[in-house]
C-alpha positions as CSV (number, residue, x, y, z in Angstrom):
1,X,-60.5,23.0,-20.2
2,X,-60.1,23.6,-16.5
3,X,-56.3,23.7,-15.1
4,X,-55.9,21.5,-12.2
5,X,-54.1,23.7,-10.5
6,X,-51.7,21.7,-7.6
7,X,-50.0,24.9,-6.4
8,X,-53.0,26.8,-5.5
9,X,-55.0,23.8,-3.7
10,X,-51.0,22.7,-2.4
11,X,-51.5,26.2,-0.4
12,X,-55.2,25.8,0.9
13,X,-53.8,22.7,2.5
14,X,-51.1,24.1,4.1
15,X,-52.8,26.7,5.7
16,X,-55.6,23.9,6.7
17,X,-52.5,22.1,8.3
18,X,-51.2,25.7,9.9
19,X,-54.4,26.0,11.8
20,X,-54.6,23.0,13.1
21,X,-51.3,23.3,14.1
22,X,-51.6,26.2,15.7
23,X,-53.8,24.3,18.2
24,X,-51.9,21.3,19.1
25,X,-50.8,20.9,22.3
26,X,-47.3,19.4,21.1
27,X,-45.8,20.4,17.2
28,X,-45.4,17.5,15.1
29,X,-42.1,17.1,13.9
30,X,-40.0,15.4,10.4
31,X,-37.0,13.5,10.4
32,X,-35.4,14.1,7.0
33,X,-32.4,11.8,6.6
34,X,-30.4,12.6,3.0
35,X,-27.3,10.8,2.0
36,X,-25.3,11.9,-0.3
37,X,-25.2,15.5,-2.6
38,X,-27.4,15.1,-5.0
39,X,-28.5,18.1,-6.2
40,X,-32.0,17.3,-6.8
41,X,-32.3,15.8,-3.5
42,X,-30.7,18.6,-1.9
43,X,-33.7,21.2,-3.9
44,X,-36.4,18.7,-2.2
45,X,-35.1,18.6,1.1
46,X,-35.6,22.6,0.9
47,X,-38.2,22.8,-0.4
48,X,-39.6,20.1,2.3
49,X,-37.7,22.2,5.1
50,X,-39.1,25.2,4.2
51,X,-42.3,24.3,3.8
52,X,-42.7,22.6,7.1
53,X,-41.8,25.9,8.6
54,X,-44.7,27.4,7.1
55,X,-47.1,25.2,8.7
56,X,-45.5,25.1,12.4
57,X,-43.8,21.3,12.1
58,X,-40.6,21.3,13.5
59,X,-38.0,19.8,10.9
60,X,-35.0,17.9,11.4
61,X,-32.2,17.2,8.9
62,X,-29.5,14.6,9.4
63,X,-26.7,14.7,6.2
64,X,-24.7,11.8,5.9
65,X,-21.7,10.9,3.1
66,X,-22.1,9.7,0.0
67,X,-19.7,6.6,0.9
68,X,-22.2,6.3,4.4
69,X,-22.2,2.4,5.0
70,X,-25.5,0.6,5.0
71,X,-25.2,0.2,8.8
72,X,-24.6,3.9,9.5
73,X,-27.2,4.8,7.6
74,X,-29.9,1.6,9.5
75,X,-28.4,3.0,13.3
76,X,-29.7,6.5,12.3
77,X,-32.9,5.2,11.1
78,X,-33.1,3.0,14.0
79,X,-32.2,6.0,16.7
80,X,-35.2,7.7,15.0
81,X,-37.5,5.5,15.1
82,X,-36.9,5.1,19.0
83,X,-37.1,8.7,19.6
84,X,-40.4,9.9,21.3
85,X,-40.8,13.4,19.7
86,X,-40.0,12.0,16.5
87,X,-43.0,12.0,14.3
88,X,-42.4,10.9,11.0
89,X,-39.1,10.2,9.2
90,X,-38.8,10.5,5.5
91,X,-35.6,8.8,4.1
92,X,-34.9,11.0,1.2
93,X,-34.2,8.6,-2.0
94,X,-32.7,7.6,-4.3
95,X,-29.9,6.4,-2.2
96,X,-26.4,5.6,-3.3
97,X,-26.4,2.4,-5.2
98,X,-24.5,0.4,-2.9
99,X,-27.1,1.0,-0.4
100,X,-29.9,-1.2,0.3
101,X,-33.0,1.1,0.4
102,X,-35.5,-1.7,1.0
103,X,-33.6,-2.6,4.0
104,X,-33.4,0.2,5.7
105,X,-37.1,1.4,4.8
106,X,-38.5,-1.5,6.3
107,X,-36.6,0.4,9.9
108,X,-38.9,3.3,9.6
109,X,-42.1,2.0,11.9
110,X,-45.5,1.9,10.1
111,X,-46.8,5.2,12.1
112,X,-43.9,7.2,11.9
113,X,-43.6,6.2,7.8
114,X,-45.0,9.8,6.1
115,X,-43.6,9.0,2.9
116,X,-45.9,5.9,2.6
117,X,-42.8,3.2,1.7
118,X,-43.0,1.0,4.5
119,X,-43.8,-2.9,3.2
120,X,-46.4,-2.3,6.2
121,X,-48.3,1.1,4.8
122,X,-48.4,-0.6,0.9
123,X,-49.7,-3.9,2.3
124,X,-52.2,-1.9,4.4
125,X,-53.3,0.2,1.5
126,X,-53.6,-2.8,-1.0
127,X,-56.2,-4.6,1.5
128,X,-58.0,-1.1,1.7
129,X,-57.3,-0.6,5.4
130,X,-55.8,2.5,7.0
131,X,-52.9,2.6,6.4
132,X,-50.1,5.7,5.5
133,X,-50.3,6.5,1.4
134,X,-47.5,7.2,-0.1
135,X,-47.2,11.4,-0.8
136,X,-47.2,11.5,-4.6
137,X,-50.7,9.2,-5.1
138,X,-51.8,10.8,-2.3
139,X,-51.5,14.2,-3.9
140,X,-52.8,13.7,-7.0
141,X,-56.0,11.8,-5.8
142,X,-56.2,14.9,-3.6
143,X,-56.3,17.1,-6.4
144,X,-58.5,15.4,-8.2
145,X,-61.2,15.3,-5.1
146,X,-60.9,19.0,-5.1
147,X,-62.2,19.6,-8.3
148,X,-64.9,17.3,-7.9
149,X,-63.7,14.5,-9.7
150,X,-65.4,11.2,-9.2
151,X,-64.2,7.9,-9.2
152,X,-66.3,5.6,-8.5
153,X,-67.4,3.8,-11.6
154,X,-65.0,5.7,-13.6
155,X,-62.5,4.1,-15.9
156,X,-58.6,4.9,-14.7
157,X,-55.4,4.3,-17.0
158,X,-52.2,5.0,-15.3
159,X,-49.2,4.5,-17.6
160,X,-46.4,3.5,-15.1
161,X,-45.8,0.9,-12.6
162,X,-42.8,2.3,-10.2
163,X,-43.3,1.5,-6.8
164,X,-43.2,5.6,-5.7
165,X,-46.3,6.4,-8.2
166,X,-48.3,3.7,-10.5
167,X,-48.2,0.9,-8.5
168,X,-49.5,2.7,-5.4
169,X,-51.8,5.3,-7.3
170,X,-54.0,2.3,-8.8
171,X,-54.2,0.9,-5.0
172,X,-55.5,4.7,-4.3
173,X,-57.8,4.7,-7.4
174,X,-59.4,1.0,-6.9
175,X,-59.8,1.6,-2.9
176,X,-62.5,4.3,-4.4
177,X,-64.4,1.9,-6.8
178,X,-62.6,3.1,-10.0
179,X,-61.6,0.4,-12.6
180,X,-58.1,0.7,-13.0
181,X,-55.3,-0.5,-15.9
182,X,-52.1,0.1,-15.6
183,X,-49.7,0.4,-18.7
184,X,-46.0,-0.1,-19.3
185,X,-43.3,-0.6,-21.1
186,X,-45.1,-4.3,-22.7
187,X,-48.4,-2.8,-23.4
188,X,-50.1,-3.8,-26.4
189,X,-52.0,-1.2,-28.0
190,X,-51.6,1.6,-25.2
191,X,-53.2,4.2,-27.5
192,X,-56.1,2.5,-27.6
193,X,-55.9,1.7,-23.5
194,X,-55.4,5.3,-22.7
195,X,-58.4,6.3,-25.3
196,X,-60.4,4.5,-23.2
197,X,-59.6,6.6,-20.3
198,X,-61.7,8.8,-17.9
199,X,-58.9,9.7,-16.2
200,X,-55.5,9.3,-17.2
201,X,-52.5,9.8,-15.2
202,X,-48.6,9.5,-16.8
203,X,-45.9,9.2,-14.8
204,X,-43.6,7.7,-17.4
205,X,-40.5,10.4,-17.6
206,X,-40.6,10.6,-20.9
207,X,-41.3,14.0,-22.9
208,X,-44.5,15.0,-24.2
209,X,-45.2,11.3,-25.1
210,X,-49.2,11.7,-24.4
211,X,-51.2,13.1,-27.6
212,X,-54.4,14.0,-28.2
213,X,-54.8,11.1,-30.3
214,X,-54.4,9.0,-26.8
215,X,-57.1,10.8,-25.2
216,X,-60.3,10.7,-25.0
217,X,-62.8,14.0,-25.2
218,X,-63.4,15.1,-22.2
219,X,-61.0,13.1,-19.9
220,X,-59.2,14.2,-17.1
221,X,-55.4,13.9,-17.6
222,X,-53.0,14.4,-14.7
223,X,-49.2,14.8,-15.8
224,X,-46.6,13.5,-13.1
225,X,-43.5,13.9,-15.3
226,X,-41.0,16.2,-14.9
227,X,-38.5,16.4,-18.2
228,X,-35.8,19.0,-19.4
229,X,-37.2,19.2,-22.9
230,X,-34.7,20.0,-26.1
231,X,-35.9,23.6,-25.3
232,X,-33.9,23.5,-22.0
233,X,-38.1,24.3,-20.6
234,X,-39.6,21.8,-18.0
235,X,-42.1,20.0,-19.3
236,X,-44.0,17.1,-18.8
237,X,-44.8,13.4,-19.9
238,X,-48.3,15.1,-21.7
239,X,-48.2,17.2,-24.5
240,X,-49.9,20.0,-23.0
241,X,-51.0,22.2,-26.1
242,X,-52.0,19.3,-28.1
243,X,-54.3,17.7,-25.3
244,X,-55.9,20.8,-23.8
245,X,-58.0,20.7,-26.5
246,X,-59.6,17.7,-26.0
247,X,-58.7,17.2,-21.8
248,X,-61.7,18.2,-19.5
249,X,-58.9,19.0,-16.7
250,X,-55.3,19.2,-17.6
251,X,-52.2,19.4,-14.9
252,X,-49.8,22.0,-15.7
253,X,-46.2,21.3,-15.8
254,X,-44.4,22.5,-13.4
255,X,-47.5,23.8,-10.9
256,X,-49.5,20.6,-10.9
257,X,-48.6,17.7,-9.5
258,X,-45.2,18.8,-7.5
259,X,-46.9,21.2,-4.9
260,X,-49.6,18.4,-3.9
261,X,-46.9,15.9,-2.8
262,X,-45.1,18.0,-0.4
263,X,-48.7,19.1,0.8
264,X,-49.1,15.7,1.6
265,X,-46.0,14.8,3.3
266,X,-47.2,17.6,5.5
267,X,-50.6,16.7,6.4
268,X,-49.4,12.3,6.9
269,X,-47.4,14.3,9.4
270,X,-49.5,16.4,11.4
271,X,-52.2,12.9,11.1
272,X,-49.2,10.7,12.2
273,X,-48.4,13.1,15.4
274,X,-52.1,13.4,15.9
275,X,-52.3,9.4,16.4
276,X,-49.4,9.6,18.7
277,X,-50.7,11.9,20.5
278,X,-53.9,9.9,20.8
């Protein structure tokens, strides 16, 4: 079994992205709006900071209350979006629930969309045109290109249909002529659809529910969840010492997929400034 490792190709990307950088005329630069305190959100926004640092983009953060209004939060958007040596904005979700995410995602232009949210970037990426992915996808069908993974003609399950991974990963997958199914919730006889599976992707949230029995010898089998399991360890939505055994490649949990999608957010940065820039 070979690990897909996400942080080790998450830093051969970022020091891709630091030379390149290094020879732009102008830095890029990320807009990262967060409202609210959510601690997760604040970790990510960190994380994000810190690792634009290491690449050269300039980062800006703009904090806002919890109890922000929905037209405080659209007027910020909307100053961003008008500002020239702003590059890409990334609204930081979720939201508070009594703001309208949608709404205020559909502010963020096309081009200066990194996170790949905009109802402009999906539609583009559902016709197959080029359009901005969104991070997560992006990473993962990164990772897999790096290991040599084919798709074309390869059979894909992802399990999961939220808007942020499965529904835009199995745009990702068909655009490069694999035959994708996605399972949920209402799937009859998902066993026996992930069995099937050359590669198999879970980004369900809930622990360790892949088992060997649902895969097939030899697949590869990329693990997007992130759970506190009754351990108090992180683990994943695979069960990783059960389907090593019979996984080809295998994400690890954390150290797989995580690293990839901030390595992404990176590079539809520097690629968004480049277009600017012309």
């Amino acid at each position: 079994m070979t690990l897909l490792d996400g942080k080790r190709i998450a830093k051969e990307i970022r020091e891709e992205l630091r030379l390149k950088v290094s020879g732009m005329s102008r830095k890029p630069s990320l807009a990262v709006v967060l409202v609210g305190q959510d601690p997760a959100s604040e970790i990510y926004v960190r994380g994000k900071i810190k690792a634009c640092e290491e690449v050269g983009i300039r980062s800006l953060s703009y904090r806002l209350p919890t109890d922000a209004a929905q037209m405080q939060v659209e007027e910020l958007v909307k100053s961003l979006a008008e500002q020239s040596d702003v590059d890409g904005i990334l609204l930081q979700l979720p939201l508070p629930k009594h703001l309208n995410a949608e709404k205020i995602l559909g502010l963020i232009p096309f081009e200066k969309d990194v996170d790949g949210f905009s109802p402009v970037n999906v539609g583009k990426i559902a016709l197959g045109e080029d359009g901005i992915s969104a991070c997560t996808p992006l990473g993962i069908m990164e990772l897999l290109s790096r290991y040599g993974i084919c798709f074309s003609g390869k059979r894909a399950v992802v399990i999961g249909r939220s808007k942020i991974v499965g529904r835009p990963l199995a745009l990702l997958l068909l655009n490069r002529d694999a035959t994708v199914t996605v399972c949920h919730s209402k799937t009859a006889q998902l066993k026996e659809e992930c069995r099937r599976a050359d590669i198999l992707i879970a980004a369900i949230g809930k622990e360790r529910f892949i088992t060997a029995d649902m895969v097939k010898e030899g697949a590869a089998v990329v693990d997007v969840g992130i759970n506190r399991g009754q351990d108090g360890k992180l683990c994943g939505d695979v069960d990783f010492d059960g389907v090593k055994e019979k996984a080809l490649f295998l994400t690890p949990v954390p150290g797989g997929v995580g690293p990839m999608t901030i390595a992404m957010l990176l590079r539809n940065t520097v690629e968004a400034a480049e277009k600017r820039n012309g």
